[in-house]
MIKE-995252 format. One record per residue: residue number from 1; residue in one letter; chain; x, y negated, z negated of N, C-alpha, C, CB in turn. Coordinates in steps of 0.001 Angstrom, whole numbers. Glycine has a CB too. Layout:
BEGIN
<i=NUM&aa=a&ch=A&n.x=X&n.y=Y&n.z=Z&ca.x=X&ca.y=Y&ca.z=Z&c.x=X&c.y=Y&c.z=Z&cb.x=X&cb.y=Y&cb.z=Z>
...
***
This chain:
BEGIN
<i=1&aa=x&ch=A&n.x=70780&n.y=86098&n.z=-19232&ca.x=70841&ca.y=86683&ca.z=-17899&c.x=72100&c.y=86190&c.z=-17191&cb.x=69570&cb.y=86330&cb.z=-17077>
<i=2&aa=x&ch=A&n.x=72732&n.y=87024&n.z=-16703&ca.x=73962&ca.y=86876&ca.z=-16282&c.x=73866&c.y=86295&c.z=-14320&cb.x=74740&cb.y=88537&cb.z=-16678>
<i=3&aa=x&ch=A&n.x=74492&n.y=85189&n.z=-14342&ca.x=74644&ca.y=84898&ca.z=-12683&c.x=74791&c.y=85789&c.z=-11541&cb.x=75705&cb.y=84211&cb.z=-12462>
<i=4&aa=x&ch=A&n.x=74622&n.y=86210&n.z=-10318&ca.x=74895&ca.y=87118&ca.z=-9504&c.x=76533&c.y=86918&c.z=-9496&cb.x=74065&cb.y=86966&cb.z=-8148>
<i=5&aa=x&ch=A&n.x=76224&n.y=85597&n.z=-9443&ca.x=77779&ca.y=84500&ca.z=-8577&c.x=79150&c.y=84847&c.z=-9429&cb.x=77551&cb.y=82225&cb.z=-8816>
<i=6&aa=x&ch=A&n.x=78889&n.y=85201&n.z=-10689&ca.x=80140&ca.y=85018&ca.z=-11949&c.x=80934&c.y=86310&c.z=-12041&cb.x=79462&cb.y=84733&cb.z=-13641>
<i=7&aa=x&ch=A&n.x=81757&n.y=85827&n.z=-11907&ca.x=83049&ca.y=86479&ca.z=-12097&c.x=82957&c.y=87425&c.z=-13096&cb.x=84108&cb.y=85576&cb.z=-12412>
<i=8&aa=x&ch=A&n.x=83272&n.y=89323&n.z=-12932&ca.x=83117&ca.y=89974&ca.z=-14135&c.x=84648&c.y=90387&c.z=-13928&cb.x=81833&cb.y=91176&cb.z=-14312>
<i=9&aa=x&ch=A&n.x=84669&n.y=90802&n.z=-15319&ca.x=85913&ca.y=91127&ca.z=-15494&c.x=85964&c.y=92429&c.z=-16268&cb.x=86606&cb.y=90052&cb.z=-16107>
<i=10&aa=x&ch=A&n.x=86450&n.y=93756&n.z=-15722&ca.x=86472&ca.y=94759&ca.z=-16791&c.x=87233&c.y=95581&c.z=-17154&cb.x=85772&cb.y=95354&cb.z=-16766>
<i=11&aa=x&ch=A&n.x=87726&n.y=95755&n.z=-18609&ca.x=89161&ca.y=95902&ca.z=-19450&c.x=88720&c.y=97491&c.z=-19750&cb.x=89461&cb.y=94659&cb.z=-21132>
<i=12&aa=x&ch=A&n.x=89663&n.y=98423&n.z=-19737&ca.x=89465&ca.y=99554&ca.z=-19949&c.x=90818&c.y=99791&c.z=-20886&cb.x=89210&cb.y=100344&cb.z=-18643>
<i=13&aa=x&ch=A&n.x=90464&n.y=100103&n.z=-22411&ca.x=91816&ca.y=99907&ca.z=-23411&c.x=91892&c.y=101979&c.z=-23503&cb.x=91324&cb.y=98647&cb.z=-25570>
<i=14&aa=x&ch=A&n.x=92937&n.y=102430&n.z=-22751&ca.x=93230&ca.y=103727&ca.z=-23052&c.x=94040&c.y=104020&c.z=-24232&cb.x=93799&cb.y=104246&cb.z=-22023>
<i=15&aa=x&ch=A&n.x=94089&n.y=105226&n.z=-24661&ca.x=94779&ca.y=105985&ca.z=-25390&c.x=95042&c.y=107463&c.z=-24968&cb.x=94215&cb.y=105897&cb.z=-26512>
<i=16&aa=x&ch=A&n.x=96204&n.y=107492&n.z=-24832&ca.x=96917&ca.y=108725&ca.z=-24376&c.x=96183&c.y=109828&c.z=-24864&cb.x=98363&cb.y=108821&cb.z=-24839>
<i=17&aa=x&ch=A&n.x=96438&n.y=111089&n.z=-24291&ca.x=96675&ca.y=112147&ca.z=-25029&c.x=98051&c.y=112514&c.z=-25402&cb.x=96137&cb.y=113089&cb.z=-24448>
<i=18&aa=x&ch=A&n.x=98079&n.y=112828&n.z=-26699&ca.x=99505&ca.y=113540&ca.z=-26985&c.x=100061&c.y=114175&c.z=-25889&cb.x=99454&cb.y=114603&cb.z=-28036>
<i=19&aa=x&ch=A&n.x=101491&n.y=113670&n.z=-24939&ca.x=102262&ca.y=114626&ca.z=-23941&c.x=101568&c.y=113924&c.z=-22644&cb.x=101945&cb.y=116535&cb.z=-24146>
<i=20&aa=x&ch=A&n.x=100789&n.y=113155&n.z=-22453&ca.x=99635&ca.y=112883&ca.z=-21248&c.x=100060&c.y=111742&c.z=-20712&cb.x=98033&cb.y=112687&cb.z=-21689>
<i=21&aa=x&ch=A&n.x=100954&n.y=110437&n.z=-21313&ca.x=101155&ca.y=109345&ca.z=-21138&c.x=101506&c.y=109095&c.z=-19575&cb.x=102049&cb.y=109006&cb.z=-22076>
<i=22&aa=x&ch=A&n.x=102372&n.y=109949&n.z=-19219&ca.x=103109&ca.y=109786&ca.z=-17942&c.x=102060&c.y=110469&c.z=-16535&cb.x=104739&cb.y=110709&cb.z=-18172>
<i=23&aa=x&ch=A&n.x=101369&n.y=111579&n.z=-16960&ca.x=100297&ca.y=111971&ca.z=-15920&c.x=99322&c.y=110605&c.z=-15450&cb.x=99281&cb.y=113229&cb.z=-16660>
<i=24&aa=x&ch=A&n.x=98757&n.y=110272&n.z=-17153&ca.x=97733&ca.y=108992&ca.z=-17210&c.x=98442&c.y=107870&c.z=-15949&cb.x=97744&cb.y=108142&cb.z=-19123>
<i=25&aa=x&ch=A&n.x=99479&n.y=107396&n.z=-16192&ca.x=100146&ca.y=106281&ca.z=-15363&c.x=100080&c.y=106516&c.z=-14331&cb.x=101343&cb.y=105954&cb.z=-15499>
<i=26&aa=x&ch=A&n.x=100516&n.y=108181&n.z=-13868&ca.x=100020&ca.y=108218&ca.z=-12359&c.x=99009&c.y=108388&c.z=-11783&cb.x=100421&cb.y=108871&cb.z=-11786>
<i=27&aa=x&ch=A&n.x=98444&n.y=108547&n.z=-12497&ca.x=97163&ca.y=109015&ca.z=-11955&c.x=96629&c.y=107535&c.z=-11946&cb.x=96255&cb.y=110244&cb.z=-12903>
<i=28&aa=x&ch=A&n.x=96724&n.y=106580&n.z=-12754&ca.x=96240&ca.y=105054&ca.z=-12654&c.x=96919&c.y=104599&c.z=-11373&cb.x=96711&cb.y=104032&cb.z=-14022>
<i=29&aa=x&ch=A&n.x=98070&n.y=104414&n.z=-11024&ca.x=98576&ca.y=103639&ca.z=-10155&c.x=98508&c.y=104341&c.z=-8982&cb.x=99786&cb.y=103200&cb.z=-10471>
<i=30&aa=x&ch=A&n.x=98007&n.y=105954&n.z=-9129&ca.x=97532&ca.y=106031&ca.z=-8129&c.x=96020&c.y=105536&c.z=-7613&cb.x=97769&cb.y=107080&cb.z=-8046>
<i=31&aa=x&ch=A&n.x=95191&n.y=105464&n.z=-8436&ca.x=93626&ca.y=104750&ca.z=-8370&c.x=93942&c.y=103403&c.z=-8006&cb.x=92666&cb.y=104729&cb.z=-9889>
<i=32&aa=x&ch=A&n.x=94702&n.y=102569&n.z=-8497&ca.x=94676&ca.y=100890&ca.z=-8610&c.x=94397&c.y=100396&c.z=-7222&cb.x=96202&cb.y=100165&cb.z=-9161>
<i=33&aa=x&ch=A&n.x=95620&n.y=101040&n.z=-6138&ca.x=94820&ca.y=100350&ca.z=-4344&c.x=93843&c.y=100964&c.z=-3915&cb.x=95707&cb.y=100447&cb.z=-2878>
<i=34&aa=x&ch=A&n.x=93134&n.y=101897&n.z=-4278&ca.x=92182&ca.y=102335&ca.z=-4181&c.x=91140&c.y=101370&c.z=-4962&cb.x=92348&cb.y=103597&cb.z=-4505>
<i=35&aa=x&ch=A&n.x=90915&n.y=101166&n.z=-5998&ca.x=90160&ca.y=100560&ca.z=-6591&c.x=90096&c.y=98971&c.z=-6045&cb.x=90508&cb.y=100812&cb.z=-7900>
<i=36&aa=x&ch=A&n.x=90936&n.y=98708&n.z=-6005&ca.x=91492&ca.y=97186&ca.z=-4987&c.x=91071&c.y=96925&c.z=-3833&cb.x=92905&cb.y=97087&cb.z=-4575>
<i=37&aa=x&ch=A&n.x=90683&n.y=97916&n.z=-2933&ca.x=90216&ca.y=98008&ca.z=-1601&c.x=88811&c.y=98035&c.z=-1755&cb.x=90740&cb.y=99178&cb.z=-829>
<i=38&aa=x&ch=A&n.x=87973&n.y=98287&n.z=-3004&ca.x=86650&ca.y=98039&ca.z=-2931&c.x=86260&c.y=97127&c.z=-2810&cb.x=86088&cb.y=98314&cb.z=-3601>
<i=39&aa=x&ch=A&n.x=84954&n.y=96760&n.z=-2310&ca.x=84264&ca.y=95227&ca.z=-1742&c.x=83799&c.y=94951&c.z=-3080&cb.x=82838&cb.y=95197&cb.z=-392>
<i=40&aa=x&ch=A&n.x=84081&n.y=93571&n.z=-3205&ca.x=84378&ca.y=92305&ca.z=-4055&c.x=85487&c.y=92797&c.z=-4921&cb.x=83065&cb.y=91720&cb.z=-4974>
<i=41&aa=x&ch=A&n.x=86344&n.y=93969&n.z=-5033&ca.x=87216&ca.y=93992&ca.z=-6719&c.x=88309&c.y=92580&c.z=-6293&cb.x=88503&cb.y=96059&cb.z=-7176>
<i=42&aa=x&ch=A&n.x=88346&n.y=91784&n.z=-6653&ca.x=89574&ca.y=90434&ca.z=-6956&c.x=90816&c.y=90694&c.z=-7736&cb.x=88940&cb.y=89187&cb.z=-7870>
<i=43&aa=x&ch=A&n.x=90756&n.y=92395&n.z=-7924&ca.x=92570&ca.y=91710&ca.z=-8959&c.x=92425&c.y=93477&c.z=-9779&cb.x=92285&cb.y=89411&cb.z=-10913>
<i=44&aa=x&ch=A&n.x=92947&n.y=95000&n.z=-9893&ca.x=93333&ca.y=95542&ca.z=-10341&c.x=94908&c.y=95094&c.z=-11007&cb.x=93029&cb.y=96354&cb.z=-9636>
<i=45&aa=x&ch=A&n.x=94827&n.y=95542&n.z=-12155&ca.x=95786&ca.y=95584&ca.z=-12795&c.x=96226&c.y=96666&c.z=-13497&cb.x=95708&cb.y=94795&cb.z=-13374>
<i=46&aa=x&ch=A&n.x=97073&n.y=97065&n.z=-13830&ca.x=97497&ca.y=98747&ca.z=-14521&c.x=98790&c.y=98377&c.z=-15983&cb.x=98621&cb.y=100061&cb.z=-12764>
<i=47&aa=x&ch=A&n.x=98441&n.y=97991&n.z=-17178&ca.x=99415&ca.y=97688&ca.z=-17936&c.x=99787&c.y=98250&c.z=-18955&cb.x=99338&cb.y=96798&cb.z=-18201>
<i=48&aa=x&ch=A&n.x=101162&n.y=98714&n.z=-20249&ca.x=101268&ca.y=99449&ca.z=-21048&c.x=101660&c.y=98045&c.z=-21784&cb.x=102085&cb.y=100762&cb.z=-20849>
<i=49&aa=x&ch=A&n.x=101640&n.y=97984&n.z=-23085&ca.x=101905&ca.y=97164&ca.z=-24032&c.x=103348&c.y=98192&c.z=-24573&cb.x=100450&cb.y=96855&cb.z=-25126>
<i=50&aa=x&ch=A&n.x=104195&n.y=97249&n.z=-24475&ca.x=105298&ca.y=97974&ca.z=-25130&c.x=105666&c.y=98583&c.z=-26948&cb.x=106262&cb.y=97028&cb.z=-24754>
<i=51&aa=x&ch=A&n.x=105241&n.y=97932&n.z=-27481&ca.x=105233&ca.y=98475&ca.z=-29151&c.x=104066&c.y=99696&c.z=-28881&cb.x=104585&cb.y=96985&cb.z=-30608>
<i=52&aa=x&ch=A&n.x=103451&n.y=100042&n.z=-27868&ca.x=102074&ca.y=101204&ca.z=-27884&c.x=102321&c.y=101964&c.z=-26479&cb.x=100200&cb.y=100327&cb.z=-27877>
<i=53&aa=x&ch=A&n.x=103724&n.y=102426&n.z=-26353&ca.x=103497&ca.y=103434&ca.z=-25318&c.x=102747&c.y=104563&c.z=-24720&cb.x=104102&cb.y=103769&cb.z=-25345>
<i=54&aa=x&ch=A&n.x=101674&n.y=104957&n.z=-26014&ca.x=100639&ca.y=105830&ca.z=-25605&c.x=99554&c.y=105207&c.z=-25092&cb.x=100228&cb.y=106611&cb.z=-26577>
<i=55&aa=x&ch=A&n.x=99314&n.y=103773&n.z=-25066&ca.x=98166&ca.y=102995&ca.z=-24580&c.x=98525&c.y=102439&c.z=-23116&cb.x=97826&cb.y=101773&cb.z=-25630>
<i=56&aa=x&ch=A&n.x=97531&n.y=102353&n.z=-22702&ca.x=96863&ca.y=101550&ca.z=-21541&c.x=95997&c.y=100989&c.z=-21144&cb.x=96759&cb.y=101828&cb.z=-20910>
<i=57&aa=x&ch=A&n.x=96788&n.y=99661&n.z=-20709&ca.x=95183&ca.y=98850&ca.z=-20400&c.x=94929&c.y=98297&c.z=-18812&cb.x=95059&cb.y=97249&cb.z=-21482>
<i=58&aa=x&ch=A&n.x=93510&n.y=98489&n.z=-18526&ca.x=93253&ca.y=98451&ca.z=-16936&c.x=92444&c.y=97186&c.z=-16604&cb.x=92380&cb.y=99812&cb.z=-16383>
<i=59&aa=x&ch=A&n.x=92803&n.y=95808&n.z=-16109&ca.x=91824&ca.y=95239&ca.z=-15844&c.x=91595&c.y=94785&c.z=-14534&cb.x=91756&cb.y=94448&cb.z=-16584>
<i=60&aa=x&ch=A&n.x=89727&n.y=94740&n.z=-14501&ca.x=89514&ca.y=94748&ca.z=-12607&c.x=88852&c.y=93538&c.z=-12877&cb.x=88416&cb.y=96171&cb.z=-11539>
<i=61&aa=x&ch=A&n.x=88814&n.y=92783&n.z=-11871&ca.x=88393&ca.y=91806&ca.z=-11591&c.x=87473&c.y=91729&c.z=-10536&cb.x=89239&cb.y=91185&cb.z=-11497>
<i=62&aa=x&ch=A&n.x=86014&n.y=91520&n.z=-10818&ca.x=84616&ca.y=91801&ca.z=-9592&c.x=84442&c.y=90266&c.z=-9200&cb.x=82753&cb.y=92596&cb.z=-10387>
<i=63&aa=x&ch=A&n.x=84049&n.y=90110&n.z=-8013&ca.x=83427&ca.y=88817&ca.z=-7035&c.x=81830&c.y=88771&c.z=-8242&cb.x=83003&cb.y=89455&cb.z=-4641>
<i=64&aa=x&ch=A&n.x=81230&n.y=89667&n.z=-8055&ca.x=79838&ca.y=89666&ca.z=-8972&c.x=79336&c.y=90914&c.z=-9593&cb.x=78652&cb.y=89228&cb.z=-8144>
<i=65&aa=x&ch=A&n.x=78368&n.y=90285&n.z=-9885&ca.x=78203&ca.y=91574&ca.z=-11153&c.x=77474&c.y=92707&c.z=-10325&cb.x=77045&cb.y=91076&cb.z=-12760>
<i=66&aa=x&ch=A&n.x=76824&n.y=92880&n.z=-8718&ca.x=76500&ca.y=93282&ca.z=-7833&c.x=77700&c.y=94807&c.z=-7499&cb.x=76376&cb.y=92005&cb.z=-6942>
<i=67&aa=x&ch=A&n.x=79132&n.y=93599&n.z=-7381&ca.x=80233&ca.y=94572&ca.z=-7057&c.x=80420&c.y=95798&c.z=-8121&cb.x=81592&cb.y=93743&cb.z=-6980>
<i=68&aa=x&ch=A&n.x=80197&n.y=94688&n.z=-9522&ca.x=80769&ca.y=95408&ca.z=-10461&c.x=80008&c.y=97324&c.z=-10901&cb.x=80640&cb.y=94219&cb.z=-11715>
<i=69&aa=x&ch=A&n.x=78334&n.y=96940&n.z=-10470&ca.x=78021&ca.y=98143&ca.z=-10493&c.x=78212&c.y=98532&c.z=-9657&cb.x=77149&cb.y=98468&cb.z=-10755>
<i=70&aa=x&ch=A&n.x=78148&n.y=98434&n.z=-8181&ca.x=78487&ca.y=99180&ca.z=-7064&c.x=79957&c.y=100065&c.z=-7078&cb.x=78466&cb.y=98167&cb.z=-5958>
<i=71&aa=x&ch=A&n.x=80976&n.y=99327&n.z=-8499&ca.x=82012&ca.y=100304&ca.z=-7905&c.x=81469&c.y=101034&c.z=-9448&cb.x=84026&cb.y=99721&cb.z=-7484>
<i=72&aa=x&ch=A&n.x=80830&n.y=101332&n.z=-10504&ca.x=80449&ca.y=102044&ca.z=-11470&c.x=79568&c.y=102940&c.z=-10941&cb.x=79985&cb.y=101351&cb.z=-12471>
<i=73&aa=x&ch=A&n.x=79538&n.y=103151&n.z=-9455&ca.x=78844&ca.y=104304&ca.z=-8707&c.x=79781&c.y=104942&c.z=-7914&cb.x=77689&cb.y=103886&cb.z=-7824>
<i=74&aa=x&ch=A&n.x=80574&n.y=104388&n.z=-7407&ca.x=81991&ca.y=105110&ca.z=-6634&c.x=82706&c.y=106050&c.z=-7085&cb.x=83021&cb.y=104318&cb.z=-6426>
<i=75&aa=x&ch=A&n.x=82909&n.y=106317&n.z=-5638&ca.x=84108&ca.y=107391&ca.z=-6193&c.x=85338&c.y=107519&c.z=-6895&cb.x=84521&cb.y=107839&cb.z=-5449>
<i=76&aa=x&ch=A&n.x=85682&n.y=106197&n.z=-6438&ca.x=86745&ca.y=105463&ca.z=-6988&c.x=87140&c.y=105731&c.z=-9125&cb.x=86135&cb.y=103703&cb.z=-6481>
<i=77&aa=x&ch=A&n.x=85657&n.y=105484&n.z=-9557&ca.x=85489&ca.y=105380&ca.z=-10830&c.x=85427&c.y=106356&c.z=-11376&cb.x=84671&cb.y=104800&cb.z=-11159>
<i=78&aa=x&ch=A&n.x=84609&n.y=107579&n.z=-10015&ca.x=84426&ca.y=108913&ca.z=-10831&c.x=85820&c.y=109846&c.z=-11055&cb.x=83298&cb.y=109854&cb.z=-9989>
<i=79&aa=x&ch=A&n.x=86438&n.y=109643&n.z=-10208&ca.x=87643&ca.y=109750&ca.z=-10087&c.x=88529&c.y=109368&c.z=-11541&cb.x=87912&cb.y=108933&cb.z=-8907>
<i=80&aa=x&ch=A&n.x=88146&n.y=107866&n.z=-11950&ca.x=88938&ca.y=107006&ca.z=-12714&c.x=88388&c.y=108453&c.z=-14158&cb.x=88318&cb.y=104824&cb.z=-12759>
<i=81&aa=x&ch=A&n.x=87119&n.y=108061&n.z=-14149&ca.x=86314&ca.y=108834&ca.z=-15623&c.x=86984&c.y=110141&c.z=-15323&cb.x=84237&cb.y=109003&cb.z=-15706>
<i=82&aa=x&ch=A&n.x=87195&n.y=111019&n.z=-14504&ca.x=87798&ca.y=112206&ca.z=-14424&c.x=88865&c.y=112448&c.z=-15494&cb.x=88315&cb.y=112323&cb.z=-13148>
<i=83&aa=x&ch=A&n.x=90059&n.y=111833&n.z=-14505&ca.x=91472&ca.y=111779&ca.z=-14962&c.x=91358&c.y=111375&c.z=-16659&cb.x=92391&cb.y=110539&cb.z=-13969>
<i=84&aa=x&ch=A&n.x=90644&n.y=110161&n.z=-16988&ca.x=90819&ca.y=109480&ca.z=-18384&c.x=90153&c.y=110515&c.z=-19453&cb.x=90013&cb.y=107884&cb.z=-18440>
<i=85&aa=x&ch=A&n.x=89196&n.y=111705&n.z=-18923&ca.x=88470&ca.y=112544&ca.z=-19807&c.x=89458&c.y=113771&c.z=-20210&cb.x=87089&cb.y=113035&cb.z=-19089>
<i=86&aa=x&ch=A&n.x=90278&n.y=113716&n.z=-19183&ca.x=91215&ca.y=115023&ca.z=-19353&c.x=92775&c.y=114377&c.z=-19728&cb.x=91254&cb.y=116065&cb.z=-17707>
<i=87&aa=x&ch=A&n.x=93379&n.y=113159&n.z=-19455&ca.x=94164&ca.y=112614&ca.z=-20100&c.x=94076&c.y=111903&c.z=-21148&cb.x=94592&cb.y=112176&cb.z=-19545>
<i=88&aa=x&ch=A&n.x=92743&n.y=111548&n.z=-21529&ca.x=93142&ca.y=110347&ca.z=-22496&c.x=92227&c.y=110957&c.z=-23983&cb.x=92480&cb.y=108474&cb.z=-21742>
<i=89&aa=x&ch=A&n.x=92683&n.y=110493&n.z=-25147&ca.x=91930&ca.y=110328&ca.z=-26639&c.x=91190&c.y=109556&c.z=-26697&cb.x=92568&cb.y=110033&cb.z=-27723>
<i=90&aa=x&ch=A&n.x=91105&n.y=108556&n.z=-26249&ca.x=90087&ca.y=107446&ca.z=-26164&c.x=89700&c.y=106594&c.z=-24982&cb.x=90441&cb.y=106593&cb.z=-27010>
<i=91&aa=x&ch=A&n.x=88826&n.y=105858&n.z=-25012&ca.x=88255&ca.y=105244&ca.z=-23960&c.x=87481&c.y=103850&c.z=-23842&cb.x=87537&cb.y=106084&cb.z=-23614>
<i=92&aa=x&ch=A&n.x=88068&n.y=102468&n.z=-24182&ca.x=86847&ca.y=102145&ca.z=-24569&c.x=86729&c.y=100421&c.z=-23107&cb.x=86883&cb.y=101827&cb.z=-26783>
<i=93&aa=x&ch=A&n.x=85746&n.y=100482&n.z=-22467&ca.x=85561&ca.y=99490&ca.z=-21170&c.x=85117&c.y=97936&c.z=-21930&cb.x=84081&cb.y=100184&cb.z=-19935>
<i=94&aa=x&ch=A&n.x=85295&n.y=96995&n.z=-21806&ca.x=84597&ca.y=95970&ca.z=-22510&c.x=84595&c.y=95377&c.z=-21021&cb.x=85335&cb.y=95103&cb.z=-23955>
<i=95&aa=x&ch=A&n.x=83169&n.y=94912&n.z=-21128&ca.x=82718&ca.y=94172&ca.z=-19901&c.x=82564&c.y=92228&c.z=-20289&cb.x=80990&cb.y=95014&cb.z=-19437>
<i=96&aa=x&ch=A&n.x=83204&n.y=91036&n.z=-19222&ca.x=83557&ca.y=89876&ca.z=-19485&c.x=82866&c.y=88911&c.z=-18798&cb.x=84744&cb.y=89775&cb.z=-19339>
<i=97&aa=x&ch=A&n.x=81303&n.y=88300&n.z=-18514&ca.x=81468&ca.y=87716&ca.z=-17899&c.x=81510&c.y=86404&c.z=-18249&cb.x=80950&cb.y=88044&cb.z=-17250>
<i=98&aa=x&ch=A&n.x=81812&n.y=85445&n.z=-17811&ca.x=81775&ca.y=84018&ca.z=-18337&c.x=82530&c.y=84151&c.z=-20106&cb.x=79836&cb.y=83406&cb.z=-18305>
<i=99&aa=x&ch=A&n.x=81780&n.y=83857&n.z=-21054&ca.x=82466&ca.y=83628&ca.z=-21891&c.x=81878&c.y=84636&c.z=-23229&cb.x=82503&cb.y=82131&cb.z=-21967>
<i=100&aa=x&ch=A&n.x=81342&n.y=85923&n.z=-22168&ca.x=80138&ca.y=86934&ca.z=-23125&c.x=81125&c.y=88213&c.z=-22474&cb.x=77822&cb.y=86910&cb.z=-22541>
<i=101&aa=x&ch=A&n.x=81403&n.y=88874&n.z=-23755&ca.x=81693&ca.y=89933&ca.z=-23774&c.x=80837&c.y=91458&c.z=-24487&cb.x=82745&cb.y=89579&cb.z=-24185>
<i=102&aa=x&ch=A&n.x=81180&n.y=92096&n.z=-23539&ca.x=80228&ca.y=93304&ca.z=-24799&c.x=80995&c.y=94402&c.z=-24512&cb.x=78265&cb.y=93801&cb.z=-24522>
<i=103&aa=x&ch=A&n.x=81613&n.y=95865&n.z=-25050&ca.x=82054&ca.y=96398&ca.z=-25597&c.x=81453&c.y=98126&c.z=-25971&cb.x=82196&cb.y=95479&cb.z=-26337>
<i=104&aa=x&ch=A&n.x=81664&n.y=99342&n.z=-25537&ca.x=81565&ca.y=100156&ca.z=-25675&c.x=82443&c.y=101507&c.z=-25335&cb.x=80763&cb.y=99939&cb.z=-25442>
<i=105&aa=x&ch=A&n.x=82256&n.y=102283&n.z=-26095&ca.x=83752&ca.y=103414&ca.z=-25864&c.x=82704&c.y=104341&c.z=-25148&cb.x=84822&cb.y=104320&cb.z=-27618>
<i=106&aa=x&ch=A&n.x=83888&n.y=104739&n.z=-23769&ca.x=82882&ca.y=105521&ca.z=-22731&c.x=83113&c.y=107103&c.z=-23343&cb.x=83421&cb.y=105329&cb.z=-20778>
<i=107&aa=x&ch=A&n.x=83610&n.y=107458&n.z=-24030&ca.x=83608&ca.y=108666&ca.z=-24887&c.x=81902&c.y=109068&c.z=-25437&cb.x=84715&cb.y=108283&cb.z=-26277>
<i=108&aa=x&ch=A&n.x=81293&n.y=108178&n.z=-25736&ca.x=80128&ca.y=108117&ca.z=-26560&c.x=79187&c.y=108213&c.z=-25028&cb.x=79983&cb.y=106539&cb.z=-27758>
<i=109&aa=x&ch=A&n.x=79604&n.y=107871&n.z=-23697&ca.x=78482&ca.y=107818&ca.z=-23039&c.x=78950&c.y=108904&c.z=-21853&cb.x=78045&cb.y=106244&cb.z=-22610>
<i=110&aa=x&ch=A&n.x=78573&n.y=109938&n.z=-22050&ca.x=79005&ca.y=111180&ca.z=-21478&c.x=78958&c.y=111324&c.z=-19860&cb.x=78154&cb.y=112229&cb.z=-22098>
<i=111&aa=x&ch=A&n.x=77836&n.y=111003&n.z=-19320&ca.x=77435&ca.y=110930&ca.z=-17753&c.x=77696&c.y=109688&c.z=-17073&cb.x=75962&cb.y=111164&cb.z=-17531>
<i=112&aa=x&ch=A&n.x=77975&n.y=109290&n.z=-15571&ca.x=78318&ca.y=108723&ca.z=-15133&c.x=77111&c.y=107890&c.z=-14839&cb.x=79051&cb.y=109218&cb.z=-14478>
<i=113&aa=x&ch=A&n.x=75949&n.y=108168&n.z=-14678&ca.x=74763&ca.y=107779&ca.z=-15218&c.x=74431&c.y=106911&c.z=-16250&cb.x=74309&cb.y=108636&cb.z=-15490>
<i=114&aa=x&ch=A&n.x=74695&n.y=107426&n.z=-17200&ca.x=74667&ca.y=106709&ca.z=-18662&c.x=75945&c.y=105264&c.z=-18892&cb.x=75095&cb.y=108176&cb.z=-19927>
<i=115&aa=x&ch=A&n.x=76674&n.y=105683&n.z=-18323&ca.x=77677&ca.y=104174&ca.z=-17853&c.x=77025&c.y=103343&c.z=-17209&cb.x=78938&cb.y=104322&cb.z=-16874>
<i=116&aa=x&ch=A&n.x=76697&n.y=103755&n.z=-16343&ca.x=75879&ca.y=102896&ca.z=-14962&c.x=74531&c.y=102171&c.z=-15867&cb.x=75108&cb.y=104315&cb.z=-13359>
<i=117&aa=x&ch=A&n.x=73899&n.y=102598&n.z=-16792&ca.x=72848&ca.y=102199&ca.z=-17115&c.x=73082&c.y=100983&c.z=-18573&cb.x=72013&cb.y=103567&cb.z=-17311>
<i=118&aa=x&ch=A&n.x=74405&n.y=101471&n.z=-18994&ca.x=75004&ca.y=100721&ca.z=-19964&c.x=75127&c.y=99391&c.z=-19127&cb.x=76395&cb.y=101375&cb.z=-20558>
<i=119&aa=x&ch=A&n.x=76114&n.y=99503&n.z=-18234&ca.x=76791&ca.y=98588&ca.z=-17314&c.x=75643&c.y=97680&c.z=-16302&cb.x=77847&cb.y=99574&cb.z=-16369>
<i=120&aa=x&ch=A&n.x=74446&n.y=97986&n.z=-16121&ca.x=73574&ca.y=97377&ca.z=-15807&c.x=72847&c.y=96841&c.z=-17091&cb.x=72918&cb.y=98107&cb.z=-14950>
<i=121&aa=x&ch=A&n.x=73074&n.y=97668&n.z=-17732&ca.x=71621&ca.y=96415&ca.z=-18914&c.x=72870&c.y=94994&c.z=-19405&cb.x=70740&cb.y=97748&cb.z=-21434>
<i=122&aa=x&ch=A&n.x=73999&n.y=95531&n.z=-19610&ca.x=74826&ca.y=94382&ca.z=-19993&c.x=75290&c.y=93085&c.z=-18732&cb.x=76180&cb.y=95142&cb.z=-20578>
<i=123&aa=x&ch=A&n.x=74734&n.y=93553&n.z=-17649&ca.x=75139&ca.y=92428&ca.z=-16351&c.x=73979&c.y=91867&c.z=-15727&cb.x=75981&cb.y=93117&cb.z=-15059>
<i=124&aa=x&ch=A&n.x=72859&n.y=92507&n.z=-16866&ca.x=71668&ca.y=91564&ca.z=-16146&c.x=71027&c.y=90356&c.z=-17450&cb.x=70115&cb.y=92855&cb.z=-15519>
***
């Protein structure tokens, strides 16, 4: 059982669509102060690994695991799942807290619902 109190952390590893790379980026950095301005997020980040210019990786940083579903109900996210369904090949969120990670590609979990229910059984 995971603390209210602990720090989550959650990594979203993209993959482009062929031709999509540069939409994807904006459309991220346009989400990031948005996503940043939600109550408890501690730290958006928006990064490309250079040898993998079709990839991207997103990590947010939650006050608690409280925040962390509260913004997996926002608009903010639906927004995020939007853009990444129509820009991206892949998808996959790995959720961090303390020193437990767990791992699933949101491709496989179709509704924003079905995230939310993922993302709660893994933060409780």
């Amino acid at each position: 059982m995971t603390s209210s109190g602990s720090l989550v952390v959650v990594t979203f590893k993209i993959q482009a669509s062929p031709g999509k790379q540069q939409e994807l980026l904006q459309a991220l950095d346009e989400l990031r102060p948005v996503i940043g301005s939600e109550v408890g997020c501690r730290q958006v980040t928006v990064s490309q690994p250079k040898s993998q210019k079709d990839r991207v990786i997103v990590n947010e940083k939650w006050a608690t695991h409280k925040d962390a579903l509260r913004h997996f109900r926002s608009e903010p996210f639906l927004v995020l799942r939007g853009a990444t369904s129509v820009l991206a090949q892949s998808l996959k969120m790995t959720i961090s807290i303390e020193l437990q990670t767990t791992s699933v590609d949101l491709k496989s979990l179709k509704s924003r619902k079905g995230i939310y229910l993922w993302a709660a059984q893994t933060l409780s």
